[in-house]
C-alpha positions in Angstrom: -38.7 -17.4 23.5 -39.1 -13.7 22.2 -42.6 -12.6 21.9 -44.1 -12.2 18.6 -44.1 -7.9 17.1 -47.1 -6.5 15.5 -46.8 -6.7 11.8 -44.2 -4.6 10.0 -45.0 -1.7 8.2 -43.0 0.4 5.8 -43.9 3.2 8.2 -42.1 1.7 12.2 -43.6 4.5 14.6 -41.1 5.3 17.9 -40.2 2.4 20.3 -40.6 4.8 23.2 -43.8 4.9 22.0 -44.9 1.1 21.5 -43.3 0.9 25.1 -45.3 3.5 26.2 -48.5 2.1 24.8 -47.4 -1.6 26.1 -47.5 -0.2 29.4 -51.0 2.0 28.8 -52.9 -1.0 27.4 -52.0 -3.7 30.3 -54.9 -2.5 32.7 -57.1 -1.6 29.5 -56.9 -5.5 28.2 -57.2 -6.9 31.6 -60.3 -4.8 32.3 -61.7 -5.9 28.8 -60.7 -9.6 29.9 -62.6 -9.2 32.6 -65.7 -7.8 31.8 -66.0 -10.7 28.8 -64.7 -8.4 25.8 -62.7 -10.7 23.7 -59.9 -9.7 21.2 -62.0 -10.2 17.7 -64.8 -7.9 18.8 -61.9 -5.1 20.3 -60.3 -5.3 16.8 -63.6 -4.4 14.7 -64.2 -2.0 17.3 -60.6 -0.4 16.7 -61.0 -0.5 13.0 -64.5 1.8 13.1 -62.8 4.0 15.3 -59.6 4.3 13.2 -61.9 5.6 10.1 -63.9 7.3 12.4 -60.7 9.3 13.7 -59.4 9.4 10.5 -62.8 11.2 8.4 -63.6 13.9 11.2 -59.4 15.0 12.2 -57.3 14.6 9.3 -59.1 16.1 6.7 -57.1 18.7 4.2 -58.9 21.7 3.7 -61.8 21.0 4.8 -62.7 18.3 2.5 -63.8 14.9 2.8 -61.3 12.3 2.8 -61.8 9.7 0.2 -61.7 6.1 0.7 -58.4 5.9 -0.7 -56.8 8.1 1.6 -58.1 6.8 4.8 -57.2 3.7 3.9 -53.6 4.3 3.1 -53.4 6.8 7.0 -55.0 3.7 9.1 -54.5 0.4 7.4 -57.5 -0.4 6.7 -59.0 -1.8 3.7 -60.8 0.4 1.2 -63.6 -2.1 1.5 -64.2 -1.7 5.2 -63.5 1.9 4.8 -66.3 2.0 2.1 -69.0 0.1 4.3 -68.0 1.4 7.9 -68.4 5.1 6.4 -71.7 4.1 4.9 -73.3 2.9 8.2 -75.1 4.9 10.3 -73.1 6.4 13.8 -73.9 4.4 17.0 -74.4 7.9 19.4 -73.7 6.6 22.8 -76.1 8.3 25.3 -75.6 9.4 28.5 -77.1 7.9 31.7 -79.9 9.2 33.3 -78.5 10.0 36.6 -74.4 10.9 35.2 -77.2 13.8 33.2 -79.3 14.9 35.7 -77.4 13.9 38.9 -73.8 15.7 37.2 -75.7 18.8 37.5 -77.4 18.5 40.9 -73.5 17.6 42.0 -72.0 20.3 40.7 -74.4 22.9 42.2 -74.9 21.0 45.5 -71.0 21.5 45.9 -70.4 24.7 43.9 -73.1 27.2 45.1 -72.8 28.9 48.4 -76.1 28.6 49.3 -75.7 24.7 49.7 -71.9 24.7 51.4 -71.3 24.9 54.9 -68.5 27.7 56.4 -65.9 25.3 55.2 -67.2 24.9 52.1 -68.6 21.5 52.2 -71.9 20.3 51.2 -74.8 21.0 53.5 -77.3 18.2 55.0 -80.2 19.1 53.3 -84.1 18.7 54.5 -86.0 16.7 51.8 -88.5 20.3 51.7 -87.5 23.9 53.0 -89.6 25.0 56.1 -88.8 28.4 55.3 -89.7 29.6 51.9 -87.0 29.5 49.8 -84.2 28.2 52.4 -82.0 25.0 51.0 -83.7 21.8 50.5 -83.2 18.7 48.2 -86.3 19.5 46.8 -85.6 22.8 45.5 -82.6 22.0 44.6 -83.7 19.4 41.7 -86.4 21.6 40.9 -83.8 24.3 40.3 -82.0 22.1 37.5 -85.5 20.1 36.3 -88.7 20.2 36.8 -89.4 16.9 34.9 -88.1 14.8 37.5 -89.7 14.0 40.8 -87.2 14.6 43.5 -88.3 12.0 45.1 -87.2 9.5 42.3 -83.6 11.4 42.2 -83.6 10.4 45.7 -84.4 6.8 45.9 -82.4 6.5 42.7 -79.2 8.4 44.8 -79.8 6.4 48.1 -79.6 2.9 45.6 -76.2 4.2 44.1 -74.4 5.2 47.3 -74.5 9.1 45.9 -76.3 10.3 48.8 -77.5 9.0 52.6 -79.9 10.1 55.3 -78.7 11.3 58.3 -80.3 10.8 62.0 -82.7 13.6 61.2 -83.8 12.6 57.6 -81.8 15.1 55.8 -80.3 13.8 52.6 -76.4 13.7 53.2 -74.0 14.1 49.6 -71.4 11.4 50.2 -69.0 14.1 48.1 -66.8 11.0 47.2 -68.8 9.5 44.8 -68.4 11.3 42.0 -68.5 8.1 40.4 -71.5 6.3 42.2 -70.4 3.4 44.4 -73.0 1.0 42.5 -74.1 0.9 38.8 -72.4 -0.1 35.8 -73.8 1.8 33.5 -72.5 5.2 35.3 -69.2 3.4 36.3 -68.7 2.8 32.4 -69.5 6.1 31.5 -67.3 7.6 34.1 -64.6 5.3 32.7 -64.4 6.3 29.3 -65.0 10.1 29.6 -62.2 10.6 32.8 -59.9 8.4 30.9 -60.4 10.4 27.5 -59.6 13.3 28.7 -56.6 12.5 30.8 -55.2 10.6 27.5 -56.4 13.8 25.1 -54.2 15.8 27.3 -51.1 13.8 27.8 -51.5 12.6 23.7 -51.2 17.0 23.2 -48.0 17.7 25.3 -46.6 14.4 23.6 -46.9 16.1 20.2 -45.3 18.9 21.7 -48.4 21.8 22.5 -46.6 24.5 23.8 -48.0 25.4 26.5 -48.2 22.0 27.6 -51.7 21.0 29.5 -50.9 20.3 33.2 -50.7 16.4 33.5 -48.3 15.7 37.1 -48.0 12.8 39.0 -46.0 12.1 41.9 -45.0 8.5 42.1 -42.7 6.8 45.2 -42.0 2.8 45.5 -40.8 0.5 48.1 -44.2 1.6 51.0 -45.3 -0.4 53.4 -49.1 -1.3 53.2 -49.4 1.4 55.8 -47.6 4.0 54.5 -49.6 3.4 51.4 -53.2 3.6 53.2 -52.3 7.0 55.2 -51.4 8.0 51.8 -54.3 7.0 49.9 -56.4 8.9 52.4 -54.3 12.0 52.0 -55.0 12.1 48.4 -58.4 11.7 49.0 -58.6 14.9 51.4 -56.6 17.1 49.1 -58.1 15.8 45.8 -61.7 16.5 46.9 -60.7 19.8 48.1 -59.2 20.4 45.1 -62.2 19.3 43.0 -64.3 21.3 45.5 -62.1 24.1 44.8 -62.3 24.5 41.3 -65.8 22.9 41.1 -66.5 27.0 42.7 -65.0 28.8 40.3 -65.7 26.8 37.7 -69.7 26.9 38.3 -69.0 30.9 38.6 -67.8 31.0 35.1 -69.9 29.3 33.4 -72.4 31.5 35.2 -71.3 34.6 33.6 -70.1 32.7 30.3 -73.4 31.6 29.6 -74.6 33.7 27.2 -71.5 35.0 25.5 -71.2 33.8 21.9 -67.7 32.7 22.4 -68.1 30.2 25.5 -67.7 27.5 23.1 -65.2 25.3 25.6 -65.3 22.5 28.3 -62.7 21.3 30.7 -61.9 18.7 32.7 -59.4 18.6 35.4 -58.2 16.0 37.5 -54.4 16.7 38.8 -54.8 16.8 35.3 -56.6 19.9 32.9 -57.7 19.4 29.5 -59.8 21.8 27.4 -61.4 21.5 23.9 -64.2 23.0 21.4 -67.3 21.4 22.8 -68.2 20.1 19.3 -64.3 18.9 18.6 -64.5 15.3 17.1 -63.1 12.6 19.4 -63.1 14.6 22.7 -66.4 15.9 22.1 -69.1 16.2 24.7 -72.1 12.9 24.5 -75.7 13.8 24.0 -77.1 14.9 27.5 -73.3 15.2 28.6 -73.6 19.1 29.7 -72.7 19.2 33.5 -73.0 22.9 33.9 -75.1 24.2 36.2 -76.7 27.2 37.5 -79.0 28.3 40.1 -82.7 29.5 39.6 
């Protein structure tokens, strides 16, 4: 029996791209499954973000989009355009430690003063014997002074985001990037790596010349060995990588700072996407600001 198509419209948009999107929303749906998020509150979720999209990116000229309009672009009725424009925005915040601890990352793992020769992450003592040596201490005191270190610590050591070695020193386990425990920063990781990775493929498929980097390399028909030696490989490069550019990102925004024009942010995976910090639907949450700098 053929499965059922969406509902005709006069306008049919590609089929590459409804097989594209088939493909794209298969994890999605099953994630959503999963975590309890059933199809009725998805679609009212869809609909606010279809006017949402709609009002802030396709005005003309600069002004507001009427009802009308928006309704006749997204297929919505005017009456849900009417009372979804009318109620207030739902900001969605940033966690507490994706805030703080994005910052603390960055630095621990962008400025030399914390990196070993190889340019890895130093053990650090929880306070400096020497005056102004590296310490855990004085490095969250060098991003915030409003947080104990000793609560960014205990909450680290409960996430998997740090360890303590033999001697007591507070280890960076480099990997987690996305803390091992905590749904709240899994979620927020989520939906801000996978917006960005979809912003920039969405821009090279409307043809942006040039087109952002977005590469894969993709090989089928491994054994389950093969497959693990190779997960582990990408792990090696793709931190160094991260590391890498991590360096020279933190640099940057070191000397950008305080120019008038550093309006941008970036994120790159074996991906790179850029953006107006304050551009509707790729822009930055409240508290979302990982740049760092050193004190």
């Amino acid at each position: 029996m053929p499965r059922a198509s969406p509902q005709e419209s006069p306008i049919q948009p590609p089929g590459p791209l409804i097989a594209a999107l088939r493909v794209l929303f298969r994890p999605l749906v099953r994630t959503l499954i999963a975590q309890g998020v059933a199809f009725p509150y998805l679609a009212a979720l869809l609909k606010n973000i279809y006017v949402d999209v709609a009002e802030a990116e396709f005005s003309e000229d600069g002004k507001r989009a009427t009802d009308s309009r928006i309704s006749l672009m997204t297929g919505v009725h005017r009456k849900d355009v009417r009372r979804l424009r009318a109620a207030p925005e739902n900001g969605e915040q940033t966690p507490p430690v994706v805030g703080l601890g994005g910052q603390l990352v960055l630095l621990w793992t962008g400025n030399r003063a914390y990196l070993d020769e190889m340019g890895r992450p130093l053990p650090l003592p929880r306070s400096a014997e020497i005056r102004g040596a590296p310490s855990f201490d004085r490095l969250v005191e060098s991003v915030s002074t409003d947080v104990r270190p000793r609560a960014v610590l205990d909450e680290w050591l409960r996430l998997g985001i740090a360890r303590l070695d033999g001697a007591g020193r507070v280890c960076l386990n480099y990997d987690a990037f996305v803390p091992e425990k905590g749904f709240e920063e899994k979620a927020y990781f989520f939906g801000r790596n996978l917006r960005d990775h979809i912003a920039a493929a969405s821009e090279n498929l409307s043809g942006r010349v040039p087109p952002f980097l977005e590469r894969t390399v993709f090989y089928d028909h491994l054994s389950a060995g093969s497959s693990e030696a190779l997960a582990e490989t990408a792990r090696k490069i793709g931190m160094d990588a991260l590391l890498a550019m991590n360096r020279e990102a933190l640099a940057r925004s070191d000397v950008d700072e305080t120019k008038p024009e550093s309006r941008h942010r970036m994120t790159f995976g074996v991906y790179f996407y850029s953006a107006e910090e304050g551009e509707r639907g790729g822009a930055l949450e409240p508290g979302d600001d990982l740049s760092a700098s050193e004190t």
